[in-house]
C-alpha positions, 0 to 999 in steps of 0.5 A: 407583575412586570418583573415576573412577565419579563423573565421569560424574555430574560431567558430567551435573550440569554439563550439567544446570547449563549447560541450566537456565542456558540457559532462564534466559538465554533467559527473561531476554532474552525478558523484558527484550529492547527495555528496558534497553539490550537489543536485540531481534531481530526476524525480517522474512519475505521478503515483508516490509520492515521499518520502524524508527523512533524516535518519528516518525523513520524510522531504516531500512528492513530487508530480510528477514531478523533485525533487531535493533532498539535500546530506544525503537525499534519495527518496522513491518512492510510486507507488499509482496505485490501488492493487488487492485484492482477497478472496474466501471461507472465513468463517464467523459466524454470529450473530444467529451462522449461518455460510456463505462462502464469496468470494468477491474481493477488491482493495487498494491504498496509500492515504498517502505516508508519512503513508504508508511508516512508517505504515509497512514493508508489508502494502499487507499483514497488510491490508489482516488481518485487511480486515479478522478481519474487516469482522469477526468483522461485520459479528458478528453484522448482521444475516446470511439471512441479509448477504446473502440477501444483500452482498452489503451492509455487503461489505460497512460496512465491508469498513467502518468498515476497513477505520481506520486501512487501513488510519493507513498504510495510505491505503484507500480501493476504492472497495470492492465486495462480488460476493458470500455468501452462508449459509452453516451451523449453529455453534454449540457446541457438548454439549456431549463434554462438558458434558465429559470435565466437567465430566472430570474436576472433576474427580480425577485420582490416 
């Protein structure tokens, strides 16, 4: 009868052994997980991508989900949510020398968590200049009226004109809207000026 009343105490003592053994097991993995051979599990949100690399190697690029990631490697994690992206009172001539103002407002997203994170250090302002100089580029293609008249369509050539480069930093440009194009003026020389300048030129001072 003893030994039957002693049977639940049996049972108890194993589960208490089997839950301190358990956090020991955990505190020890915790501790020594990513050294030693061990493998370290990683959780990577759905928003997320995950890079892992070796030294200066990208080894793969995880999705969502647990990702185990061997000793020696690391995770960089990629939020791939789109990014804002806004400028107002910008600039351009145009290809009868007409000057328009534009401000128009875009948003930007990772397409390739491999090429952004070797693309650059700063792929925020990499893909501001590349957006700027993709502008001037095309707006030097089309008139000043036609900009003005249609700014919807100078903004699709305006993102095909940048998809290169943005893929490049493994980026991808998803909106992009001219709210505001104004003609301001018309580039011109002061052809005085350059009278002086040339007049200058050929002067020699004693």
């Amino acid at each position: 009868m003893a030994f039957l009343d002693s049977i639940p105490e049996i049972v108890a003592g194993i589960a208490v052994e089997v839950v301190v053994f358990g956090i020991a097991a955990g505190v020890i993995y915790r501790f020594f997980s990513g050294r030693f051979l061990i493998p370290k599990r990683e959780i990577i949100l759905p928003n997320q991508r995950g890079v892992v690399v070796q030294g200066e190697k990208i080894i793969r690029v995880a999705e969502p989900g647990s990702c185990w990631v061997r000793p020696k490697q690391r995770i960089i994690l990629c939020d791939m949510r789109p990014r804002p992206l806004q400028m107002a009172g910008l600039e351009i001539i145009c290809s009868n020398e007409g000057i328009v103002r534009l401000s128009l407002s875009a948003r930007y997203q990772i397409a390739d968590a491999a090429a952004y994170y070797i693309g650059s250090s700063n792929a925020g302002d990499a893909i501001f200049v590349e957006l700027r100089r993709s502008i001037a580029s095309a707006a030097r293609q089309q008139l000043s009226s036609a900009i003005v008249a249609a700014p919807e369509a100078f903004a699709q050539r305006v993102r095909e004109a940048a998809a290169p480069a943005a893929a490049r930093l493994g980026l991808q440009i998803s909106e992009l809207d001219i709210w505001d194009a104004v003609f301001v003026g018309r580039y011109a020389v002061n052809e005085q000026t350059e009278i002086d300048l040339d007049d200058s030129s050929g002067t020699l001072v004693h």
